[in-house]
PDB file as gemmi writes it, atoms N, CA and C in Angstrom:
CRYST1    1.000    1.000    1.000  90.00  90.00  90.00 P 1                      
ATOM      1  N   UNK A   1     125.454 104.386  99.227  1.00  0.00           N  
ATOM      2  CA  UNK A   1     124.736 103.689  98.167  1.00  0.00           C  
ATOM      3  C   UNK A   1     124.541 102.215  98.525  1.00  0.00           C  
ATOM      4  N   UNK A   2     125.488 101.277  99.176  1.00  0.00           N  
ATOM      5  CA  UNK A   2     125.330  99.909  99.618  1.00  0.00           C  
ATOM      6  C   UNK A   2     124.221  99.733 100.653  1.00  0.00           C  
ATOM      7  N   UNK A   3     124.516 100.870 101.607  1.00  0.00           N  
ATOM      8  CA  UNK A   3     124.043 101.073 102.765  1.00  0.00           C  
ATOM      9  C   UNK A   3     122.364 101.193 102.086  1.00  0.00           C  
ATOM     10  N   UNK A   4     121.505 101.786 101.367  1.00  0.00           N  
ATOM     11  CA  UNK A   4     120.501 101.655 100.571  1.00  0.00           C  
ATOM     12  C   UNK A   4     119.928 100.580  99.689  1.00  0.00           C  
ATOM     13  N   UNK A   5     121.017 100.021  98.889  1.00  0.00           N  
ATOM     14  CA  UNK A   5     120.350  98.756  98.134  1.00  0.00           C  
ATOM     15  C   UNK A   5     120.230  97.601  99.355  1.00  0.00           C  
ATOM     16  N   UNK A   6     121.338  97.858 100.333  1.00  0.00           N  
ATOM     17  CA  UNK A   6     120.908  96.728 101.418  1.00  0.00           C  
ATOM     18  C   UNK A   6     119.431  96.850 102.320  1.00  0.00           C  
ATOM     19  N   UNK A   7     118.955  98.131 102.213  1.00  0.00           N  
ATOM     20  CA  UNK A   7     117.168  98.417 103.044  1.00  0.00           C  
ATOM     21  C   UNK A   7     116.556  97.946 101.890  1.00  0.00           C  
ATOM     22  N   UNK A   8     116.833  97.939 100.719  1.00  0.00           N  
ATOM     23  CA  UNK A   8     115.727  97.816  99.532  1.00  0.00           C  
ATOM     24  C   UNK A   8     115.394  96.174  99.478  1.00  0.00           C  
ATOM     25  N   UNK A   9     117.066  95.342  99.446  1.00  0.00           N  
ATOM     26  CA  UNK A   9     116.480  94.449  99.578  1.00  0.00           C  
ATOM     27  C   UNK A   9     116.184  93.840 100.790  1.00  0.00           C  
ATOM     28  N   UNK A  10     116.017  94.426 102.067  1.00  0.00           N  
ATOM     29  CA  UNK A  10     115.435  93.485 103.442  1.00  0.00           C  
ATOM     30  C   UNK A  10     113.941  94.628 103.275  1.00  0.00           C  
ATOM     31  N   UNK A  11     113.595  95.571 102.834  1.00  0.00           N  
ATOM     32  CA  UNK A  11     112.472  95.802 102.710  1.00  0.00           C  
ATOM     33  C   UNK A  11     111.502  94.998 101.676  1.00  0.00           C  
ATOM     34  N   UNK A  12     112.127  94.496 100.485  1.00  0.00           N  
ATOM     35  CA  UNK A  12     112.087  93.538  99.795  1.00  0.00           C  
ATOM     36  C   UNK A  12     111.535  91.946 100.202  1.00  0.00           C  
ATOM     37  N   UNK A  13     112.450  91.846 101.331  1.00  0.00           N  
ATOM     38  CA  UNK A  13     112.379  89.742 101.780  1.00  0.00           C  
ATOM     39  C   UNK A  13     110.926  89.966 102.509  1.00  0.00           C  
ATOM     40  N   UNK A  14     111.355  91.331 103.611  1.00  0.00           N  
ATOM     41  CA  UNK A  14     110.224  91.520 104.505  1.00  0.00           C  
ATOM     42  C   UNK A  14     108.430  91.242 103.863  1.00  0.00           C  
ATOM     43  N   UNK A  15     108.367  92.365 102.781  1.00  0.00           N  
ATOM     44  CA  UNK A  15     107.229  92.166 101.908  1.00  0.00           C  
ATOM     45  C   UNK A  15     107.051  90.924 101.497  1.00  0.00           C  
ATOM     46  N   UNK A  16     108.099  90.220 100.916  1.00  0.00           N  
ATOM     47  CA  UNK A  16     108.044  89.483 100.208  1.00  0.00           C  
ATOM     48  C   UNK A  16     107.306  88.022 100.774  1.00  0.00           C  
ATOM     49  N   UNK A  17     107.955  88.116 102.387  1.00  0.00           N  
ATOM     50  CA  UNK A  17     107.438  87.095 103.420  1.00  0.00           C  
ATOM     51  C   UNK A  17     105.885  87.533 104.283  1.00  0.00           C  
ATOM     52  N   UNK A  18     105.267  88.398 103.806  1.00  0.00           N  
ATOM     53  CA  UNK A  18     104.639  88.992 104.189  1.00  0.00           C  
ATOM     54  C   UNK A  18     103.452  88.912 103.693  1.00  0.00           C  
ATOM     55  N   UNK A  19     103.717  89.345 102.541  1.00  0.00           N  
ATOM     56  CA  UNK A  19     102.590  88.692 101.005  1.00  0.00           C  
ATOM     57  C   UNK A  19     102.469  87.194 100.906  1.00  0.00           C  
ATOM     58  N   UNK A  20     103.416  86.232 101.311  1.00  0.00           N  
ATOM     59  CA  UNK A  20     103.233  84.819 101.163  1.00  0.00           C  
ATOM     60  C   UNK A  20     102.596  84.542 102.003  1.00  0.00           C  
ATOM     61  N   UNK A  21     102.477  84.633 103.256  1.00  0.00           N  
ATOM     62  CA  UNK A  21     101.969  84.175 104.397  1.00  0.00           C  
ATOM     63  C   UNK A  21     100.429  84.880 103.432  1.00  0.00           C  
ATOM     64  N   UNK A  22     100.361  86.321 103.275  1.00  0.00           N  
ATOM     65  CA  UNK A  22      98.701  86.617 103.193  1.00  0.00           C  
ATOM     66  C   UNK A  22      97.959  85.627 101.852  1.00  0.00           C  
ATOM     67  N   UNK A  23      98.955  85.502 100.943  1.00  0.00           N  
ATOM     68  CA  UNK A  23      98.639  84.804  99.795  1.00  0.00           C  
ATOM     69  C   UNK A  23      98.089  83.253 100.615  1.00  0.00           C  
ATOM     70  N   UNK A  24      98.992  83.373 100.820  1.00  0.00           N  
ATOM     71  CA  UNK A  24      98.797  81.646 101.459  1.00  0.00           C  
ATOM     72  C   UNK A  24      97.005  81.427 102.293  1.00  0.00           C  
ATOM     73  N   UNK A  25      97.252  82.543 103.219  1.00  0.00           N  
ATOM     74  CA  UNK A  25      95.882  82.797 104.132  1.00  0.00           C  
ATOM     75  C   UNK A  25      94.523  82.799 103.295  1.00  0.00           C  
ATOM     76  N   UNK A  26      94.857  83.478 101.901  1.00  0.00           N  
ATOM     77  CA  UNK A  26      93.890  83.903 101.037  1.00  0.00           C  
ATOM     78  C   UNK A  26      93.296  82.781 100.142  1.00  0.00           C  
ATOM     79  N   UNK A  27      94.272  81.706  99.823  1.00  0.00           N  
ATOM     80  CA  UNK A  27      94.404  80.728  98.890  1.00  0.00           C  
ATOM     81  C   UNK A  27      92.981  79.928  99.268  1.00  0.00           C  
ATOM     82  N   UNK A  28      93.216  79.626 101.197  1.00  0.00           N  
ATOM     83  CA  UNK A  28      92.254  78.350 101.629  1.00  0.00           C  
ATOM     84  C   UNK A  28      91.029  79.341 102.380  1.00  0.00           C  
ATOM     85  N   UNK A  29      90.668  81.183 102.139  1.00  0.00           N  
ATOM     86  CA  UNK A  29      90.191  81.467 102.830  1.00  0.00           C  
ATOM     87  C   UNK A  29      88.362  80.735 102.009  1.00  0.00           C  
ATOM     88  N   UNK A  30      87.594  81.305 103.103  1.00  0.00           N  
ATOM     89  CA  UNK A  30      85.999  80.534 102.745  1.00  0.00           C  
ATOM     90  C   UNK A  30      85.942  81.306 100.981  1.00  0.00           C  
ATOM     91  N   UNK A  31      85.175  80.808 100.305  1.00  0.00           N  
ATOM     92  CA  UNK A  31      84.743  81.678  98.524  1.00  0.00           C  
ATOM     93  C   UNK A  31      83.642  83.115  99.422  1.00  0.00           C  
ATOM     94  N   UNK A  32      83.995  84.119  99.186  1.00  0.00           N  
ATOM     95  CA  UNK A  32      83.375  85.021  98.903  1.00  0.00           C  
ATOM     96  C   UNK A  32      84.578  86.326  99.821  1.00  0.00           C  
ATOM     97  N   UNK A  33      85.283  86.006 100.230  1.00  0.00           N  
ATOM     98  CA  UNK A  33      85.968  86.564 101.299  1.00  0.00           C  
ATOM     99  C   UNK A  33      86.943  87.449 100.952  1.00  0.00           C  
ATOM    100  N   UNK A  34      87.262  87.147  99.760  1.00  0.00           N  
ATOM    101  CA  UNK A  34      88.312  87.982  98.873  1.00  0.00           C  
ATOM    102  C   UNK A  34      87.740  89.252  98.190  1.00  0.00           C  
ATOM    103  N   UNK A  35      88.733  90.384  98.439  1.00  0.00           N  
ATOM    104  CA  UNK A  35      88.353  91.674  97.818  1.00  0.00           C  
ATOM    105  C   UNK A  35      89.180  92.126  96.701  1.00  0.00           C  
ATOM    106  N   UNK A  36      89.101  91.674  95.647  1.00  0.00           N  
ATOM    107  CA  UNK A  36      90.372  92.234  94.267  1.00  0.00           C  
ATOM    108  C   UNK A  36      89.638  93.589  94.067  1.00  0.00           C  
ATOM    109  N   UNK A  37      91.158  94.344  93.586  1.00  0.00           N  
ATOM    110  CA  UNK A  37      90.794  95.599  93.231  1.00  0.00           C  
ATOM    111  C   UNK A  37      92.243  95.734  92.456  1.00  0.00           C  
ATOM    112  N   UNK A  38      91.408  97.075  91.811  1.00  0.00           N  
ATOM    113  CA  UNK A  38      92.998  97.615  91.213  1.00  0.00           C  
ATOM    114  C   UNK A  38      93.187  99.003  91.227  1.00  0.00           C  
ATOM    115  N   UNK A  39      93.940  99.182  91.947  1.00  0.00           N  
ATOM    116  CA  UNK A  39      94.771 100.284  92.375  1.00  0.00           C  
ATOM    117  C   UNK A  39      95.424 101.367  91.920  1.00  0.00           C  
ATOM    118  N   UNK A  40      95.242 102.723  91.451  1.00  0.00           N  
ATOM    119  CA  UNK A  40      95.866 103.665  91.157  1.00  0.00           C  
ATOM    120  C   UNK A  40      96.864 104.035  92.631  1.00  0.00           C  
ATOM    121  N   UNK A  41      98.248 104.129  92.051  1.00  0.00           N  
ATOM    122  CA  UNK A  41      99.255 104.280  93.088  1.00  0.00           C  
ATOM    123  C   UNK A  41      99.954 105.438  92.976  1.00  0.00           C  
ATOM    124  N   UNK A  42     100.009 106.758  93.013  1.00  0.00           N  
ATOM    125  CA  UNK A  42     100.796 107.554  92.954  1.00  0.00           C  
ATOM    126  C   UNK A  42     101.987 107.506  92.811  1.00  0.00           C  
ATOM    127  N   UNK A  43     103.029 107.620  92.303  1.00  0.00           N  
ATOM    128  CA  UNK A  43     104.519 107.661  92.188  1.00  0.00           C  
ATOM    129  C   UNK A  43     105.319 108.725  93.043  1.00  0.00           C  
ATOM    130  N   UNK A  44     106.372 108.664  93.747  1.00  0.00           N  
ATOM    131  CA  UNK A  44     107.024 109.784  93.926  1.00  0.00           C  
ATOM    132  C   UNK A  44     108.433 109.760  93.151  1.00  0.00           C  
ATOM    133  N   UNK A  45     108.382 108.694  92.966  1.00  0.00           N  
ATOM    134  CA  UNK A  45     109.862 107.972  92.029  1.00  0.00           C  
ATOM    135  C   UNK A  45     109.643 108.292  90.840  1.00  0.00           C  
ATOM    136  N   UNK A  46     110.611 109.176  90.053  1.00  0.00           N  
ATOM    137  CA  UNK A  46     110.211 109.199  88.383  1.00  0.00           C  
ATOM    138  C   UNK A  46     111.157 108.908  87.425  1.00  0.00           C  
ATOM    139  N   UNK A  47     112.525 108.379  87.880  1.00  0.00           N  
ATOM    140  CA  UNK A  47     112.848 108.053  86.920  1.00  0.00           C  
ATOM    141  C   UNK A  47     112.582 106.506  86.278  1.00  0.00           C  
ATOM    142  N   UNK A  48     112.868 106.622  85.021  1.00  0.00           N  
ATOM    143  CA  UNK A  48     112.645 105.105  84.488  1.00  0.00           C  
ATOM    144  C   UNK A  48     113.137 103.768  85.559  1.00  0.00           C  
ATOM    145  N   UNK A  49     114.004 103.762  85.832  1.00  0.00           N  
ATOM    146  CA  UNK A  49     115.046 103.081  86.905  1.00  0.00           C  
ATOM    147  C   UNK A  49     114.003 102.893  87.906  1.00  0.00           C  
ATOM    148  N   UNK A  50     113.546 103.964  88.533  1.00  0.00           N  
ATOM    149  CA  UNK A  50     113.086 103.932  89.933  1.00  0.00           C  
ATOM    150  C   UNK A  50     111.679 102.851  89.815  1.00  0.00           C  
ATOM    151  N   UNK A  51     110.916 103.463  88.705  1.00  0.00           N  
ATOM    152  CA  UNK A  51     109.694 103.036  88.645  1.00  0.00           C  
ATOM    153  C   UNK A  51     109.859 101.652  88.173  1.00  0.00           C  
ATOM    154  N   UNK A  52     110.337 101.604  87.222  1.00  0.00           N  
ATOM    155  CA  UNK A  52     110.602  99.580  86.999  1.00  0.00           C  
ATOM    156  C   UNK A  52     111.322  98.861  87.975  1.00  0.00           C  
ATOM    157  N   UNK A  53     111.856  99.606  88.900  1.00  0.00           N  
ATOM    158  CA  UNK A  53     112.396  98.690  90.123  1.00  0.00           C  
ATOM    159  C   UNK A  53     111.250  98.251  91.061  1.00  0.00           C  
ATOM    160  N   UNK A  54     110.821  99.455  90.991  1.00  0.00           N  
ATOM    161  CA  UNK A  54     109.482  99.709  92.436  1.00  0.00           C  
ATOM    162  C   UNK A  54     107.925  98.371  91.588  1.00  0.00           C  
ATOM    163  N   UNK A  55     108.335  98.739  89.902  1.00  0.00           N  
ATOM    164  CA  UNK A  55     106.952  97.921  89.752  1.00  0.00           C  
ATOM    165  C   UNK A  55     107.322  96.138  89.904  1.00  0.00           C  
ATOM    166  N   UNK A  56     108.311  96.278  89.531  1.00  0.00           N  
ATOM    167  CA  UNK A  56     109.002  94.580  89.627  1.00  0.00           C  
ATOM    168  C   UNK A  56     108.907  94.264  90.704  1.00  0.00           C  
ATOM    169  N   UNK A  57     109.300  94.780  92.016  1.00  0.00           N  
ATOM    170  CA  UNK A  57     109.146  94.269  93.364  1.00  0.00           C  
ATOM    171  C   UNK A  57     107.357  94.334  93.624  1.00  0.00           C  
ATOM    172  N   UNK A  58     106.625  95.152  93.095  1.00  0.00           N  
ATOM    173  CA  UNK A  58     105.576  95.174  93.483  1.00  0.00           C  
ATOM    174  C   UNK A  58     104.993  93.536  92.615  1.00  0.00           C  
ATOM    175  N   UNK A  59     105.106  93.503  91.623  1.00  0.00           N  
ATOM    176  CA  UNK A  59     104.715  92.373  90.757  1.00  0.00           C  
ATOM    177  C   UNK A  59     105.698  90.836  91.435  1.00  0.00           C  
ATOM    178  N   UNK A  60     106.613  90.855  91.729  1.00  0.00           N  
ATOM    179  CA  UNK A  60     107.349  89.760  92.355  1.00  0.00           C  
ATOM    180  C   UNK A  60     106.753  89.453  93.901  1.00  0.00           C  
ATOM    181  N   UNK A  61     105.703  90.521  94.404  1.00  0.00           N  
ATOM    182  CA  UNK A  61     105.565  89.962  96.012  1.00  0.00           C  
ATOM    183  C   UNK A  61     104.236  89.496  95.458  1.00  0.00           C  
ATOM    184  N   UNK A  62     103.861  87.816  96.142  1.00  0.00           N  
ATOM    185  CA  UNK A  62     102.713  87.572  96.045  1.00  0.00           C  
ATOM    186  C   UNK A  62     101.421  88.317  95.755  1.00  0.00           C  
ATOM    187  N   UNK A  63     100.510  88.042  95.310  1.00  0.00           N  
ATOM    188  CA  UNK A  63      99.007  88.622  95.401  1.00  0.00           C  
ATOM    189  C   UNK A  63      99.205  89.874  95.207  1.00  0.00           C  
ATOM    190  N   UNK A  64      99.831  90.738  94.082  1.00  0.00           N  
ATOM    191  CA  UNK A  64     100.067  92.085  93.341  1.00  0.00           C  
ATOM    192  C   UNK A  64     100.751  91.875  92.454  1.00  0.00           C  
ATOM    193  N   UNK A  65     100.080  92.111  91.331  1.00  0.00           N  
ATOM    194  CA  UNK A  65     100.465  92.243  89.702  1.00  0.00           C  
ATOM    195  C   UNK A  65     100.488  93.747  89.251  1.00  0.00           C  
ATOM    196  N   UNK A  66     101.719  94.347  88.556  1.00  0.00           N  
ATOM    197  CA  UNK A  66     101.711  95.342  88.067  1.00  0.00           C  
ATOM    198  C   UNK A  66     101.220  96.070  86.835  1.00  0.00           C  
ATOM    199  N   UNK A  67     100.612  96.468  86.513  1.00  0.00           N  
ATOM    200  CA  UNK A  67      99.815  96.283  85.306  1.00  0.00           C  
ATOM    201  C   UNK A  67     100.400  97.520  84.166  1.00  0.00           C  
ATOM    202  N   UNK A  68     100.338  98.751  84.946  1.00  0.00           N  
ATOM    203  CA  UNK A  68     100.818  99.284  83.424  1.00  0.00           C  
ATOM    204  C   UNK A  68     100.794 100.864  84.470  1.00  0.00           C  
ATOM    205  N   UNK A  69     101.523 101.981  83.557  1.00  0.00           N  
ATOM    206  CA  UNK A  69     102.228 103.597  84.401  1.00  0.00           C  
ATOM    207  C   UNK A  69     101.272 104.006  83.409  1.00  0.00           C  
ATOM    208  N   UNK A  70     101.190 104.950  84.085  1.00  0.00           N  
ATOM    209  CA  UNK A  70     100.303 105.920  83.057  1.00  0.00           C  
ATOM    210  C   UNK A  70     101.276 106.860  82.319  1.00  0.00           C  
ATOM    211  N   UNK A  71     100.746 107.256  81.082  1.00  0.00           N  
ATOM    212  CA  UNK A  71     101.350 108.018  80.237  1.00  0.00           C  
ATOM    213  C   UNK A  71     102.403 108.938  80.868  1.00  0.00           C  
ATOM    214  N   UNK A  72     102.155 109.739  81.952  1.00  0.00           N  
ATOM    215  CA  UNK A  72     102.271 110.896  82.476  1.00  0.00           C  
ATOM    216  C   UNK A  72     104.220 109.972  83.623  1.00  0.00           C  
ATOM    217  N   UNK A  73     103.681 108.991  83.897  1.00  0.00           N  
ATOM    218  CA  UNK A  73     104.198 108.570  84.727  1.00  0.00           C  
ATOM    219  C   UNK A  73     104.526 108.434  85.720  1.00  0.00           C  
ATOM    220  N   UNK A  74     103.165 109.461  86.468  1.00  0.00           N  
ATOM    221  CA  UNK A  74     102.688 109.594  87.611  1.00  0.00           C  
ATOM    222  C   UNK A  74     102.099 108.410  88.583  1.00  0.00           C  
ATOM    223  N   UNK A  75     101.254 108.000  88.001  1.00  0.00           N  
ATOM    224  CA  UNK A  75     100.478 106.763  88.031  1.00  0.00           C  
ATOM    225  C   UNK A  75     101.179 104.751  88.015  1.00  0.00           C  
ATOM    226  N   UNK A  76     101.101 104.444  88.667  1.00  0.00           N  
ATOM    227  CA  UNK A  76     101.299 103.166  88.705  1.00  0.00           C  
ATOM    228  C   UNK A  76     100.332 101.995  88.693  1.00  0.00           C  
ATOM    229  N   UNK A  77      99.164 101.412  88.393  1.00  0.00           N  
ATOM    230  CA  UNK A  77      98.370 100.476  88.239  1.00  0.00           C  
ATOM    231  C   UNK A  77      98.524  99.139  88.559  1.00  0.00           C  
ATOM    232  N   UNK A  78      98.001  98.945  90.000  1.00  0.00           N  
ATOM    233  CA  UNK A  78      98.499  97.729  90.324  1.00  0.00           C  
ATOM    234  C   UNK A  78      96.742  96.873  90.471  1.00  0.00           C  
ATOM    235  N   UNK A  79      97.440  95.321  90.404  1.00  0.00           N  
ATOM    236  CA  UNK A  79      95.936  94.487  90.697  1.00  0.00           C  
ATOM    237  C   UNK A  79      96.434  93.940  92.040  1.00  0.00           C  
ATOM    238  N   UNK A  80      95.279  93.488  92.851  1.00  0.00           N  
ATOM    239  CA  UNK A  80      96.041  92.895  94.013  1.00  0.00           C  
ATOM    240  C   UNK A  80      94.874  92.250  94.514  1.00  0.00           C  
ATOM    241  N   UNK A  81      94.913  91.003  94.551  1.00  0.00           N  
ATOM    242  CA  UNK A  81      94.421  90.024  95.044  1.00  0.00           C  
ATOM    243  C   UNK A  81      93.705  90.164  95.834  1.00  0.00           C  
ATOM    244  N   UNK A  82      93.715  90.913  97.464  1.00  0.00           N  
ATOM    245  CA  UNK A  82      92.944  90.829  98.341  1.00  0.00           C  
ATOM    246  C   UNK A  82      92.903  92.580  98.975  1.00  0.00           C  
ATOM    247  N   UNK A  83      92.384  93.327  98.876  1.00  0.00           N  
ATOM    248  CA  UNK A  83      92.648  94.920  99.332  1.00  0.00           C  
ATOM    249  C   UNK A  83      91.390  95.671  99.905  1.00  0.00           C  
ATOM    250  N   UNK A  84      90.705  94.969 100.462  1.00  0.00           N  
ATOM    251  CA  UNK A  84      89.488  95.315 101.819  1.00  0.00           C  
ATOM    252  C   UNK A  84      89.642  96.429 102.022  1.00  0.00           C  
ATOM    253  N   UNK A  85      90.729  97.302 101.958  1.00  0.00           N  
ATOM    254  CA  UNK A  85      91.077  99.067 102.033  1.00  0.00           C  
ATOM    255  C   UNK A  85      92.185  99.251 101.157  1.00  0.00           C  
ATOM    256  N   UNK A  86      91.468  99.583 100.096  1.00  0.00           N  
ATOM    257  CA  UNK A  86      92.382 100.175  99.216  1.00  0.00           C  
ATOM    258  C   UNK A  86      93.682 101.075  99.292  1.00  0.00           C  
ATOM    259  N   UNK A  87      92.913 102.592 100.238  1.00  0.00           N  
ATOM    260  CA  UNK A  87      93.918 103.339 100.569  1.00  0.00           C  
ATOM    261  C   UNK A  87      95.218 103.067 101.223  1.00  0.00           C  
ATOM    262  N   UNK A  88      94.600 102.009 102.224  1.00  0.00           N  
ATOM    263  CA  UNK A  88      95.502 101.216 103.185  1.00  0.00           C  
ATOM    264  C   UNK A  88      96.519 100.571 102.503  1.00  0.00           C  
ATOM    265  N   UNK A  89      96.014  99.770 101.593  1.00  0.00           N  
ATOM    266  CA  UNK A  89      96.949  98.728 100.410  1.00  0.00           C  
ATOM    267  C   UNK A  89      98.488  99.817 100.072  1.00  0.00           C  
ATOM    268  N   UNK A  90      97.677 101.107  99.100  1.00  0.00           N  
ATOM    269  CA  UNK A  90      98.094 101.820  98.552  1.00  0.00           C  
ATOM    270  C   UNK A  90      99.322 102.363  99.224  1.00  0.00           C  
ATOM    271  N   UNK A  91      99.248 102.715 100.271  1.00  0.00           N  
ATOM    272  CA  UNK A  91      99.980 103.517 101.511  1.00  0.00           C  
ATOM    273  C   UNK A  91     100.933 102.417 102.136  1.00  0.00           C  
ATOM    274  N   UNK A  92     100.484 101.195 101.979  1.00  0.00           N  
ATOM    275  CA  UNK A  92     101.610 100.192 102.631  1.00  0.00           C  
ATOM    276  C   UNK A  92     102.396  99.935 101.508  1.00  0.00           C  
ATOM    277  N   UNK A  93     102.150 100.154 100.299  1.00  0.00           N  
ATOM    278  CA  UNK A  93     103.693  99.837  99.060  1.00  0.00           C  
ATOM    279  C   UNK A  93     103.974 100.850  99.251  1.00  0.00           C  
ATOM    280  N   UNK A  94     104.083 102.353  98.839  1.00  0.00           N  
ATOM    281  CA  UNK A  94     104.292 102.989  99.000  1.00  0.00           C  
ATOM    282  C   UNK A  94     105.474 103.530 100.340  1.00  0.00           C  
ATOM    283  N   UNK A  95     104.831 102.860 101.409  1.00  0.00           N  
ATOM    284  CA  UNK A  95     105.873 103.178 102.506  1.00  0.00           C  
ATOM    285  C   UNK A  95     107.274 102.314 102.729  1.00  0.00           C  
ATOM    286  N   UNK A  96     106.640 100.910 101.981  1.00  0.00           N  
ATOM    287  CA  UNK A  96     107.229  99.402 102.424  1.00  0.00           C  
ATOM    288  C   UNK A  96     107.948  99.169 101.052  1.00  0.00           C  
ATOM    289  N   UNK A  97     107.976  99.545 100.189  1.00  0.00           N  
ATOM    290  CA  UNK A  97     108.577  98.991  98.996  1.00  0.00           C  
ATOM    291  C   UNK A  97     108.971 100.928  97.491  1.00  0.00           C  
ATOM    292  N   UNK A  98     107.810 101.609  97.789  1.00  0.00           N  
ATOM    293  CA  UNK A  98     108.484 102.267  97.160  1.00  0.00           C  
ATOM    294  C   UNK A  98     109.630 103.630  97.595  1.00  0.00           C  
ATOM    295  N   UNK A  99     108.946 103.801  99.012  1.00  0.00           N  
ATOM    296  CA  UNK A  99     109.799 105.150  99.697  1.00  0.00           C  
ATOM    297  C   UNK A  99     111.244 103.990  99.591  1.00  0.00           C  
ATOM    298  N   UNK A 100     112.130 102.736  99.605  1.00  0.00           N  
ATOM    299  CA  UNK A 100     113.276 102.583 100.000  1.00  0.00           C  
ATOM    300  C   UNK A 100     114.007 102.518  98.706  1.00  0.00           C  
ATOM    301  N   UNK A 101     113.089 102.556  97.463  1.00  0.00           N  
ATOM    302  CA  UNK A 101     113.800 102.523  96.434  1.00  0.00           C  
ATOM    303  C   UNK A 101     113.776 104.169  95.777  1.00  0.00           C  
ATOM    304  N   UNK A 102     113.201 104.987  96.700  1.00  0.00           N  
ATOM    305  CA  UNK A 102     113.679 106.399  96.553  1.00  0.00           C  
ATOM    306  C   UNK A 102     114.417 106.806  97.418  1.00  0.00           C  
ATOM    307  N   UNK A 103     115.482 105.861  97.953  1.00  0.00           N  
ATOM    308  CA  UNK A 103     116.383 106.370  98.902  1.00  0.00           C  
ATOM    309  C   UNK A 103     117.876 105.901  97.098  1.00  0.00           C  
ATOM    310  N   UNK A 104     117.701 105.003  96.931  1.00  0.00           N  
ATOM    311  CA  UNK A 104     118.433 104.874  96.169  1.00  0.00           C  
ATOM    312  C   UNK A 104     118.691 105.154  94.471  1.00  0.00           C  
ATOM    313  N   UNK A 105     117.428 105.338  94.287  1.00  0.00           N  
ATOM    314  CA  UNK A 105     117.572 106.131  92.624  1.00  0.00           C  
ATOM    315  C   UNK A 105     116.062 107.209  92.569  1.00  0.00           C  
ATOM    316  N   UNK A 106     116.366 108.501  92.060  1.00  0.00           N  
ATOM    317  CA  UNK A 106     115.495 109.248  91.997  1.00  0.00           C  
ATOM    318  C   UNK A 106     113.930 108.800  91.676  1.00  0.00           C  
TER     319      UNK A 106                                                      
END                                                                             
């Protein structure tokens, strides 16, 4: 269990330093260059626990705001600042922030 919250949070800093640098890149890029979108994210995480962990880290890393689960609680709704490939976006939380917090709570 230590051995897990310790990947969650260096998967955590990693993103976290990761998104700043792009935030940062994005801040002074030329006006028209930015792609906002908002994101339907699949869940594989369902408990309450899992999903408010996974949306807080998603909402705490720069340039992604969490917006709201769908009823079902399948669904996760994220906004994100800059996402030129959505799918791509989608698939990098997912791998980078939500698969490590399904190592540690369902």
């Amino acid at each position: 269990m230590i051995a897990g919250i310790l990947r969650v949070a260096a998967a955590f800093v990693i993103e976290l330093a990761k998104a700043t640098w792009a935030t940062m890149r994005a801040a002074v890029a030329p006006p028209g260059r930015l792609r906002p979108a908002i994101l339907a994210v699949p869940l594989d995480v369902r408990s309450p626990g899992a999903v408010t962990l996974f949306a807080n880290m998603v909402t705490l890393t720069p340039g992604t705001t969490s917006l709201s689960v769908s009823a079902d609680g399948a669904t996760l709704y994220v906004h994100c600042l800059d996402a030129p490939d959505p799918e791509a976006a989608v698939a990098e939380m997912k791998r980078a922030l939500e698969r490590p917090v399904g190592e540690i709570l369902p």
